[in-house]
BAGUTI-797042 format. One line per field, with one value per residue: residue number from 1; residue in three letters; y, x, z of N, C-alpha, C, O in turn. Coordinates in steps of 0.2 Angstrom, whole numbers, plus 2048, in hexadecimal, padded with zeros to 3 digits. Each point is the difference from the previous one (the first is absolute). Example, Ala and Ser with C-alpha at 12.3 -4.5 7.8 and 13.67 -1.06 7.14 Angstrom:
<sites>
i	[1,2] $
aa	[ALA,SER] $
n_c2	[7E4,806] $
n_c1	[842,7F9] $
n_c3	[827,7F9] $
ca_c2	[806,806] $
ca_c1	[7FC,804] $
ca_c3	[800,801] $
c_c2	[806,805] $
c_c1	[804,7FC] $
c_c3	[800,803] $
o_c2	[7FF,806] $
o_c1	[805,803] $
o_c3	[803,801] $
</sites>
This chain:
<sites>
i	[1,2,3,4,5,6,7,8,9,10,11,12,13,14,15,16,17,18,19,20,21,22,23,24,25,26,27,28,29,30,31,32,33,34,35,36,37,38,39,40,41,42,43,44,45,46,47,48,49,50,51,52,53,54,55,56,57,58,59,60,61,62,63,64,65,66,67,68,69,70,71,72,73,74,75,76,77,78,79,80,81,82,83,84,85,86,87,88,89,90,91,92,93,94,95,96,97,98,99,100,101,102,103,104,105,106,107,108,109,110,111,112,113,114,115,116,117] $
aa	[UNK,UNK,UNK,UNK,UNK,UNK,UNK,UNK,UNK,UNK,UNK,UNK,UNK,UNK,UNK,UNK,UNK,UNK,UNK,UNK,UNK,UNK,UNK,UNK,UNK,UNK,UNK,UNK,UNK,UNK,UNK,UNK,UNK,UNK,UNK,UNK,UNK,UNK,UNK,UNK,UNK,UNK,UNK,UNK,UNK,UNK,UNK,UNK,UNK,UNK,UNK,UNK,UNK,UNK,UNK,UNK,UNK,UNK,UNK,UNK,UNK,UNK,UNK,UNK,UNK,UNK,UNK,UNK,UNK,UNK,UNK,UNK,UNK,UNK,UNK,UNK,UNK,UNK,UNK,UNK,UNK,UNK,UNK,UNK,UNK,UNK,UNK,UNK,UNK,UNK,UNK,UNK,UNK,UNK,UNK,UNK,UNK,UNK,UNK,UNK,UNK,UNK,UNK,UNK,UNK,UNK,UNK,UNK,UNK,UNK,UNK,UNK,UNK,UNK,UNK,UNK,UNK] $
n_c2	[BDA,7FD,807,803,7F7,803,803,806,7FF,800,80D,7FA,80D,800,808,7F9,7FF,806,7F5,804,7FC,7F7,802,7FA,7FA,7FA,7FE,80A,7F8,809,805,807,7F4,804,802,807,800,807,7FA,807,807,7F6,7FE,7F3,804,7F4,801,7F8,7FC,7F7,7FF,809,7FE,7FD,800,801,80C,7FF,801,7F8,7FC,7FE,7F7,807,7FC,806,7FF,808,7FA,80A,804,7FC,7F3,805,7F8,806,7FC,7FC,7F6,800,7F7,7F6,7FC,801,7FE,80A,802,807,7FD,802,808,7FD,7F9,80A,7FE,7F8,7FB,7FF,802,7F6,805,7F5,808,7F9,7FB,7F5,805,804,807,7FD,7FD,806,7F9,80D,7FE,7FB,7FA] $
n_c1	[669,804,802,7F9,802,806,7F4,803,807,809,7FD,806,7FD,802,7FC,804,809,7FD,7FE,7F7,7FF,805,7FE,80A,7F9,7FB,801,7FC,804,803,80C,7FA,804,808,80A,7FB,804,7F9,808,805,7FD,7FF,803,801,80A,7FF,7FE,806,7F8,804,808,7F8,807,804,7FC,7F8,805,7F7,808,7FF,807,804,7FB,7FB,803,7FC,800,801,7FD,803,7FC,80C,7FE,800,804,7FB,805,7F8,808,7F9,7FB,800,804,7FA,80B,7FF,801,7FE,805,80A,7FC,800,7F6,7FC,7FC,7FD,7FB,7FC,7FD,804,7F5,801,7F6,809,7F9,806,802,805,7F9,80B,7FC,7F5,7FD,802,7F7,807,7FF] $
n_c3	[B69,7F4,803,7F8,806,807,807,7F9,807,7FA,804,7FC,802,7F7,809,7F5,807,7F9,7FB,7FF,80B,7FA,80E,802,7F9,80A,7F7,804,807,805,7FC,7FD,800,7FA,7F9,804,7F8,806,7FC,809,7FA,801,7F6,800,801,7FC,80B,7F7,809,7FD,7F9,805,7F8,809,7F5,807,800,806,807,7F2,808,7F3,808,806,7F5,806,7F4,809,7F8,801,808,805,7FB,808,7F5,80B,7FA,808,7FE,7F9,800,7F9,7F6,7F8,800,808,7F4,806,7FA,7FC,801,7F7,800,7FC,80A,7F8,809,7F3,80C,7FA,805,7FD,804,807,7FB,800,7F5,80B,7FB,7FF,7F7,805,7F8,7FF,804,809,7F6] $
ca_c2	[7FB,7F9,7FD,805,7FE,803,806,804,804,806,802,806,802,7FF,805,803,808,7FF,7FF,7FC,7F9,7FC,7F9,7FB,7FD,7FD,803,7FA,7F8,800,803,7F8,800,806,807,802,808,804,806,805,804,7FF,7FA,7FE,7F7,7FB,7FA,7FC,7FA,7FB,806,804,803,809,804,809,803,7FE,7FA,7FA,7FA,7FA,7FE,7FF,809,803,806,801,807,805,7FB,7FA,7FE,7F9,7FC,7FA,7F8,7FA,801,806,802,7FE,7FF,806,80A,805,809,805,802,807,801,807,807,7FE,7FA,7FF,7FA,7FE,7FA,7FD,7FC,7FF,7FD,7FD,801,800,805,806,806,803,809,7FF,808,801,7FE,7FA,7FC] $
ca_c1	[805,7FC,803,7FD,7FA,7FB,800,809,7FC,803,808,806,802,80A,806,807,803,808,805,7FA,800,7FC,806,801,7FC,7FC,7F7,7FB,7FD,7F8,7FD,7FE,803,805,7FF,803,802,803,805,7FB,805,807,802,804,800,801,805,7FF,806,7FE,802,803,805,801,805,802,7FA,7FB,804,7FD,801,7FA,802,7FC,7FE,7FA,800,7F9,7FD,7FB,7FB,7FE,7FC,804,7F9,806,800,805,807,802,7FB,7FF,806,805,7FE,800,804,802,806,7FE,7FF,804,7FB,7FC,7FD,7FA,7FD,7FC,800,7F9,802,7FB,801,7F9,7FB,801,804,7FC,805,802,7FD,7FD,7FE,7F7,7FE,800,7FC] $
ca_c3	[800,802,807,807,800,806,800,803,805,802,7FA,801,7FD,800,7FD,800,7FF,7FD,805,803,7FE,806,801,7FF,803,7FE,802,806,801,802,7FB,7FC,7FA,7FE,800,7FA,801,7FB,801,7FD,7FE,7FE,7FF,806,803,806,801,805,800,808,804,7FE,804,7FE,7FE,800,7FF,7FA,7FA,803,7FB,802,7FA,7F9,800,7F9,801,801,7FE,801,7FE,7FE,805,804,807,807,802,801,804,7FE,806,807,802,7FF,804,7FB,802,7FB,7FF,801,7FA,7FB,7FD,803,7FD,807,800,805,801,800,802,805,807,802,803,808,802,800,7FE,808,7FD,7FB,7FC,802,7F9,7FB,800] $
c_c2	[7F9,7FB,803,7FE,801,807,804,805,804,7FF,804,803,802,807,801,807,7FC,7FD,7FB,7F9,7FC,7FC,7FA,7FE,7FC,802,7FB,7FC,804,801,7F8,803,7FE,806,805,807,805,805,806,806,7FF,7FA,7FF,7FA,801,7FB,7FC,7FC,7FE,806,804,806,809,804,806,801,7FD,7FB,7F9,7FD,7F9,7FD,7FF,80B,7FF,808,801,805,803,7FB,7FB,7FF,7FA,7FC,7FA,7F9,7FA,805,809,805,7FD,7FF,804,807,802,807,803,806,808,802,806,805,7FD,7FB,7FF,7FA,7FD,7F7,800,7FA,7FA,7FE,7FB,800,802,803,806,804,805,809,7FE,80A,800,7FE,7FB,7FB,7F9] $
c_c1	[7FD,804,7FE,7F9,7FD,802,804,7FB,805,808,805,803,808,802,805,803,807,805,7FC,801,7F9,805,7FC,7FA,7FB,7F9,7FD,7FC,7F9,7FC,7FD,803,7FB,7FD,803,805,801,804,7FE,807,806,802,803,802,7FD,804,7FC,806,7FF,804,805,805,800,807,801,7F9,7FA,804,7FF,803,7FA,802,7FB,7FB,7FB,7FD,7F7,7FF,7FB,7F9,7FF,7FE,806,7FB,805,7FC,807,804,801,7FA,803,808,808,7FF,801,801,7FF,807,7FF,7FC,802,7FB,7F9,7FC,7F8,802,7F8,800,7F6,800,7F8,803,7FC,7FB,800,804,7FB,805,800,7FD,7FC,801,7FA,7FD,801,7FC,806] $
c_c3	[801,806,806,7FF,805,7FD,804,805,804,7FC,805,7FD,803,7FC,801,7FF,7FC,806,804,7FE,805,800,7FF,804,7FD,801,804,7FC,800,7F8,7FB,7F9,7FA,802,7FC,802,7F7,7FE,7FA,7FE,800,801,809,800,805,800,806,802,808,806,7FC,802,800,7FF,801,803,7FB,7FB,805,7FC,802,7F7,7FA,801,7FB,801,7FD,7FA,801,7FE,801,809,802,807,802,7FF,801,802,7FF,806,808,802,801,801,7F8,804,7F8,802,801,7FA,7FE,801,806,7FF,804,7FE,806,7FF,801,805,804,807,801,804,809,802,801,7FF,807,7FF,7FC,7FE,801,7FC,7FB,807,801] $
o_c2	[7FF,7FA,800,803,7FF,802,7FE,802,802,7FC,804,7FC,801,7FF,804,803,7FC,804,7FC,7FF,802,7FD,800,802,800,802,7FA,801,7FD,7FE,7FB,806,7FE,802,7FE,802,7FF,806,7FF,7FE,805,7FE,805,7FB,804,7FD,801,800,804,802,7FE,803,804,801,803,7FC,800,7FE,800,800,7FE,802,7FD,804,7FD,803,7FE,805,7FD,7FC,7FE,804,7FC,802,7FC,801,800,806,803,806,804,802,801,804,7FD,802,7FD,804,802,7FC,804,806,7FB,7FE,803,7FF,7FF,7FC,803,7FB,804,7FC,801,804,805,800,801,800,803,804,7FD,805,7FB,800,7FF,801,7FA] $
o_c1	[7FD,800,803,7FC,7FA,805,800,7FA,7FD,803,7FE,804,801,802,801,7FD,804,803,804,802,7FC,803,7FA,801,800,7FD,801,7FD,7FB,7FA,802,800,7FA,7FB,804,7FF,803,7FD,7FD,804,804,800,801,7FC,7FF,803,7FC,805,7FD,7FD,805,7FE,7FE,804,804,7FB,803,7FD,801,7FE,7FC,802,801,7FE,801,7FF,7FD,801,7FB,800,7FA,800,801,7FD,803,7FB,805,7FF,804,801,801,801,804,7FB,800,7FF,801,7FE,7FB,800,801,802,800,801,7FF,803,7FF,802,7FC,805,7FD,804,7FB,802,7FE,802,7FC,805,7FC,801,802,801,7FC,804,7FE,7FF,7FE] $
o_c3	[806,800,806,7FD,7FF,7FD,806,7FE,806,7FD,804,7FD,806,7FA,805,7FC,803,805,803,7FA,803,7FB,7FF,806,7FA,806,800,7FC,7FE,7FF,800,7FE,801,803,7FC,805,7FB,802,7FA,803,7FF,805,803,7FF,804,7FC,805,7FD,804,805,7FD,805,7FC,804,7FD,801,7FA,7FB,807,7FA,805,7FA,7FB,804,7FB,805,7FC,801,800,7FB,7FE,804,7FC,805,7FC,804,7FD,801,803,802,805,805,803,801,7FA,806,7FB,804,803,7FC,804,801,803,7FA,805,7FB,807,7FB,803,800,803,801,7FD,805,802,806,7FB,801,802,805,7FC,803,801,7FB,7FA,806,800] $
</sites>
C-alpha cells in the first residue's frame, strides 16, 4: 500500500462468528498513522462518524457507511484515523479482519513472545 511508508511491525487478528460486531471506537494516538486493515471471508460495512449512535444489539447508526469487500484493504489516515470512531456492525457469515499496524519505538509491548527480537 503506497501510503504505508515506514515498515508495519505488529497485526491484530479480529475473528468473527455470525453476529460479531466491533463497537464504536478510535484507535490509540500510540498507534502511528496510517494503517491499514484487511477483511477476509465476507463482505462488511463500516461506519464512521464523530459519534456514533447505538441502535440495537451489533446495530449502529453513523453518517457515513462503506462496505468492505473480501480482500480489500482500508488504510486509516487523517480525520478517518485520528478523528472519527468507527465499528463494524453485526455481520451475516463468518469473517476475519487483520489490522496492520506500526508501534513507535518508545512504546514497549506489555507481552513479548518467545522468540521475537
Amino acid at each position: 500500500v503506497p501510503a504505508l511508508q515506514s515498515r508495519l511491525d505488529s497485526a491484530i487478528v479480529n475473528f468473527y462468528s455470525p453476529g460479531s460486531c466491533i463497537p464504536p471506537h478510535i484507535d490509540h494516538e500510540h498507534y502511528e498513522r496510517p494503517f491499514c486493515a484487511v477483511s477476509l471471508l465476507c463482505d462488511a460495512p463500516i461506519l464512521f462518524g464523530r459519534s456514533i449512535g447505538i441502535a440495537g444489539p451489533g446495530m449502529f447508526s453513523a453518517p457515513f457507511s462503506l462496505v468492505l469487500p473480501t480482500g480489500s484493504v482500508l488504510v486509516f489516515q487523517g480525520n478517518a484515523g485520528n478523528l472519527a470512531q468507527h465499528c463494524i456492525p453485526a455481520v451475516p457469515a463468518r469473517r476475519i479482519s487483520i489490522t496492520f499496524r506500526k508501534i513507535p519505538a518508545d512504546v514497549k509491548p506489555l507481552i513479548k513472545a518467545p522468540g521475537l527480537s
